[in-house]
C-alpha positions in Angstrom: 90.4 -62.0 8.9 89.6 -60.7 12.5 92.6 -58.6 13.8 91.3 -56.0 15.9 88.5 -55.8 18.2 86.1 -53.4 19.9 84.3 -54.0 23.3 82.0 -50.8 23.8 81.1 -50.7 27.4 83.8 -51.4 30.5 81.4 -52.4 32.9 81.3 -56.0 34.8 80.9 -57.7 31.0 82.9 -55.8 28.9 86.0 -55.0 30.5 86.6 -59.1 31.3 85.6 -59.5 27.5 88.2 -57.1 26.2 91.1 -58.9 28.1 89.9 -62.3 27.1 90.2 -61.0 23.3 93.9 -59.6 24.4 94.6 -63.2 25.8 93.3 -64.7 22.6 95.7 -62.3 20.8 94.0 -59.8 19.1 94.6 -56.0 19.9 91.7 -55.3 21.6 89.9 -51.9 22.2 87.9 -51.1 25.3 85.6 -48.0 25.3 83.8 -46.4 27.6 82.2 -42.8 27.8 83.3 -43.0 31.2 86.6 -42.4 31.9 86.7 -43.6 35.5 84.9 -46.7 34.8 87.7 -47.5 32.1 90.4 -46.8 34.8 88.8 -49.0 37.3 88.7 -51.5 34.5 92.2 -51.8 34.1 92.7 -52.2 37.8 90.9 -54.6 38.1 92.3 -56.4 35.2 95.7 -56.1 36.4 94.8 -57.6 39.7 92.8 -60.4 37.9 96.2 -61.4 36.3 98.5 -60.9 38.8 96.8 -63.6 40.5 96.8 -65.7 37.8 100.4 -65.2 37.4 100.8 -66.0 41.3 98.7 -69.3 41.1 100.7 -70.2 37.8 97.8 -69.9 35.0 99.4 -67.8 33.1 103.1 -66.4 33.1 104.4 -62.8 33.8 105.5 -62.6 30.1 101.5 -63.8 29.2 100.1 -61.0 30.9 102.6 -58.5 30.0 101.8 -59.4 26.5 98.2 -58.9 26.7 98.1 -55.8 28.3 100.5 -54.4 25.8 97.6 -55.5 22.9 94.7 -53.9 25.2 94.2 -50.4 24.9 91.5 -48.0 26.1 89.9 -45.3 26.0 86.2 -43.0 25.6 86.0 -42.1 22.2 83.8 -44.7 20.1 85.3 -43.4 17.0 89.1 -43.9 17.9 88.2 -47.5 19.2 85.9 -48.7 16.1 87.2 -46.9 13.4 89.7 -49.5 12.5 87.6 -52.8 14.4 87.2 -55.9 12.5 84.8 -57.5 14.6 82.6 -55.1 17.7 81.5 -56.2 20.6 78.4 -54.6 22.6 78.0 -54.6 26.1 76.6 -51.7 27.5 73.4 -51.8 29.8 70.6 -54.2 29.1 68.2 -51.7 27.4 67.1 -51.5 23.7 66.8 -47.8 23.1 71.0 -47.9 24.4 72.0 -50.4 21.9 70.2 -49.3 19.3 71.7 -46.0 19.4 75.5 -47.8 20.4 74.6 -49.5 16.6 73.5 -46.6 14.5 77.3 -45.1 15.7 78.8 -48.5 15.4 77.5 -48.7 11.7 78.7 -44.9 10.8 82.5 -45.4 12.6 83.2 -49.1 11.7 84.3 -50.5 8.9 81.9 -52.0 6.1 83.3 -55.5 6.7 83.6 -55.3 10.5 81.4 -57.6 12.3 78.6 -55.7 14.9 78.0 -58.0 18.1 75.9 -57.6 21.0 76.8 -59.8 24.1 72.7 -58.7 25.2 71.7 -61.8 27.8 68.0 -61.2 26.5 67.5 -58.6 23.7 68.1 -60.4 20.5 69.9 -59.2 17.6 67.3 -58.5 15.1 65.9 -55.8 17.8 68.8 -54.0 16.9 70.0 -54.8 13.6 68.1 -52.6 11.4 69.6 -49.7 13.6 72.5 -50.2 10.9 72.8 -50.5 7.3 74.5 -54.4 7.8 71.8 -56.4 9.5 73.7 -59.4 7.8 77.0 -58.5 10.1 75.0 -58.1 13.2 74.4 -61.2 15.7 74.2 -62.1 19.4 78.0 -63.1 21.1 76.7 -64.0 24.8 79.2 -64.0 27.4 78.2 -65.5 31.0 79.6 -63.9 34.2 81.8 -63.5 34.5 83.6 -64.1 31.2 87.3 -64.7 32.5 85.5 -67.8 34.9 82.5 -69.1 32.6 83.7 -71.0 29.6 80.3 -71.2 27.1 79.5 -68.8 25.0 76.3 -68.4 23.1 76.3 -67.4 19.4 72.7 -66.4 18.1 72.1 -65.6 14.6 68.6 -63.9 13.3 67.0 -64.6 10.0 69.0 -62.0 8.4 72.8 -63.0 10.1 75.2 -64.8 7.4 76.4 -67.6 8.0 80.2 -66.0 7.4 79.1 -63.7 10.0 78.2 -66.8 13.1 81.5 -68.6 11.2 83.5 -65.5 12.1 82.1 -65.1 15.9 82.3 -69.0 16.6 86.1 -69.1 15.1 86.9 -65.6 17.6 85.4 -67.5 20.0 87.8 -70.5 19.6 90.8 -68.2 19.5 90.0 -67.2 22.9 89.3 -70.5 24.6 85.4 -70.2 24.9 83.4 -72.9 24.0 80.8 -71.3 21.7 77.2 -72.6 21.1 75.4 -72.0 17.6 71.8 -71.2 17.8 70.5 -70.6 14.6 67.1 -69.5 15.7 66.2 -66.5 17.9 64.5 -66.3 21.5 64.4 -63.9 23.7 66.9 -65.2 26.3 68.9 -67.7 24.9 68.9 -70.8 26.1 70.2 -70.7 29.5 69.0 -67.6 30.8 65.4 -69.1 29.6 66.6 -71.8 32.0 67.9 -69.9 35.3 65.4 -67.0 34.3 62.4 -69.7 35.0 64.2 -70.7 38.4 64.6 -67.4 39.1 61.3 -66.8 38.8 59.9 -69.3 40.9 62.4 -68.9 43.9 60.8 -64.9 43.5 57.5 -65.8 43.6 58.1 -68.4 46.3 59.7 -65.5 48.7 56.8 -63.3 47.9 54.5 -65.8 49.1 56.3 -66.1 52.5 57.1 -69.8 51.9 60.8 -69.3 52.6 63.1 -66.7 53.3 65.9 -65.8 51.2 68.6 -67.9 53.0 66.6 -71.0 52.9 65.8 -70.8 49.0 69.1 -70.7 48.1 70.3 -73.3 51.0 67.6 -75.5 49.2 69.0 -74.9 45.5 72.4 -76.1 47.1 72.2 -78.7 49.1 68.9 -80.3 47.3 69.4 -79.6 43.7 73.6 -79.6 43.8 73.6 -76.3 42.5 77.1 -74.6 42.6 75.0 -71.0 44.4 71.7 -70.5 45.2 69.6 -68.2 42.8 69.6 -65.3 45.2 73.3 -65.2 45.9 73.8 -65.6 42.0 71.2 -62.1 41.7 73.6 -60.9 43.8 77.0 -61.6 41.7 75.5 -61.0 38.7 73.8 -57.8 39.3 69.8 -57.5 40.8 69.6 -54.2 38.2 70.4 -56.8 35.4 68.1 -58.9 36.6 65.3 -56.4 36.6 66.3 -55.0 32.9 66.0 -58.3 31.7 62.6 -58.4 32.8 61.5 -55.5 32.1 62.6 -56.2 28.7 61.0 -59.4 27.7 57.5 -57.4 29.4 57.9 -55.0 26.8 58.0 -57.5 24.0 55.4 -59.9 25.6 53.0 -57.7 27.4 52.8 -60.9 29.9 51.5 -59.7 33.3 53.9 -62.9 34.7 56.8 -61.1 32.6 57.0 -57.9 34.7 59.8 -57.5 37.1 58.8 -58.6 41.0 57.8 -56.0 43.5 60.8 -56.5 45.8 63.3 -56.6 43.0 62.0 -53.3 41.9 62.5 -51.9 45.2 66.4 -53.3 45.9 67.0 -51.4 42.4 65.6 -48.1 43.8 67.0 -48.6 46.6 70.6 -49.2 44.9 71.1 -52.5 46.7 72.1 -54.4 43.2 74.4 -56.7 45.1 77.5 -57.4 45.6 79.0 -55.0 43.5 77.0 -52.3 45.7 77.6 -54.3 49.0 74.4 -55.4 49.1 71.4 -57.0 48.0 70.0 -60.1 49.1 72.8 -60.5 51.7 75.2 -57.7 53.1 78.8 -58.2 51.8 81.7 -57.1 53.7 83.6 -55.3 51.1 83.2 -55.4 47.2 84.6 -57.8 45.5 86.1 -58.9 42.3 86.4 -62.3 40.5 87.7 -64.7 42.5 90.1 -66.6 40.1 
């Protein structure tokens, strides 16, 4: 029985993940090795809900109650030690979440479940970083995961079915609706999806056949997409973007796989967006979750 989880990793994922498991009731564990990432966290947690309180979609005694299950702080061992079920989201590279694993596998308990909520890298990358590749699976979030209902549960050929039982019935607990995939691919389903648009609204603004503003104005107005795929780079974070490509390179060694030019150069550049201020459009102030 789940009753306490683990997010590792209070960045844009993890901290929203960590207060949907408080909401779902479990006490909940957010770690981070930095300790002013974890305070910003909680800030902007408590100004998530006070709005949600305001516009009625929760009550003062709702939140109150999850933030008294939602503790935090930056050492792995206190938060995993006594974690039934872990979730991963630290940045999009391998050679991170292998090592988060091999100290996941060393501080958690033998029976505790070892997630990664990786948008690309699947689990069986990183499973054999432990010594329970059967209690290791994919758990994909969407941002941001207090909006975005689905959730993506991926098993490898070594995950046990108790283990995708466990993750889909923690996933029902906090109101996600979660999506079994019993097969591995690198991206999932929908980021194969989007990551294909993506891609061709890229290569389509590197060929000069429309600017930025015009793509996405396209993909809205044309196609009845919700945001265009330049502004949705921006909210969800051009570095992501360019780890996930970088990534699937690595494991494909397709030319077509390697991240674009000019997304390489808004990375260096640290224009990621909005949470930066900019990326493919200037932003006034950073902003949260509108919710």
């Amino acid at each position: 029985m789940i009753k306490t989880i683990c997010v590792v990793g209070a960045g844009s994922m993890g901290h929203q993940i960590a207060m949907l498991c408080a909401l779902g009731g479990y006490n909940t564990v957010l770690q981070d090795i930095n300790e002013q990432v974890l305070k910003e966290a909680e800030t902007k947690l408590q100004d998530i809900l006070h709005k949600w309180v305001a516009k009625k979609k929760i009550t003062a005694e709702e939140k109150d109650a999850a933030f008294s299950r939602l503790s935090y702080t930056i050492s792995l061992q206190e938060a995993a030690s006594a974690a039934d079920f872990v979730i991963e989201a630290v940045v999009e590279k391998l050679d991170v979440k292998r090592e988060v694993f091999t100290k996941l596998d060393r501080i958690a308990p033998k029976h505790a479940i070892l997630a990664t909520n990786s948008s690309t890298i699947v689990s069986s990358l990183i499973a054999d970083a432990t010594n329970r590749p059967d209690k290791v699976c994919n758990v994909h979030f969407f941002f941001p995961p207090l909006v975005m209902d689905c959730v993506e549960v991926v098993m490898s050929e070594q995950t046990s079915e108790e283990t995708a039982q466990l993750a889909m019935d923690v996933c029902e607990r906090i109101n996600r609706t979660a999506v079994l995939l019993r097969k591995e691919i690198s991206g999932f389903v929908a980021n194969r999806i989007l990551g294909a648009l993506m891609d061709e609204a890229l290569h389509l603004y590197e060929q000069g056949i429309a600017d930025v503003k015009d793509i996405d104005l396209i993909c809205t107005k044309a196609l009845n997409h919700p945001i265009g795929p330049f502004a949705l780079m921006d909210l969800s974070g051009i570095d992501v973007v360019y780890y996930v490509k970088q990534q699937r390179y690595a494991e494909t060694g397709d030319p077509s796989d390697k991240p674009n030019a000019c997304l390489e150069e808004k990375v260096k550049a640290g224009k990621l967006g909005r949470k930066t201020g900019e990326g493919w459009y200037m932003y006034k102030q950073l902003e949260g979750v509108k919710n």
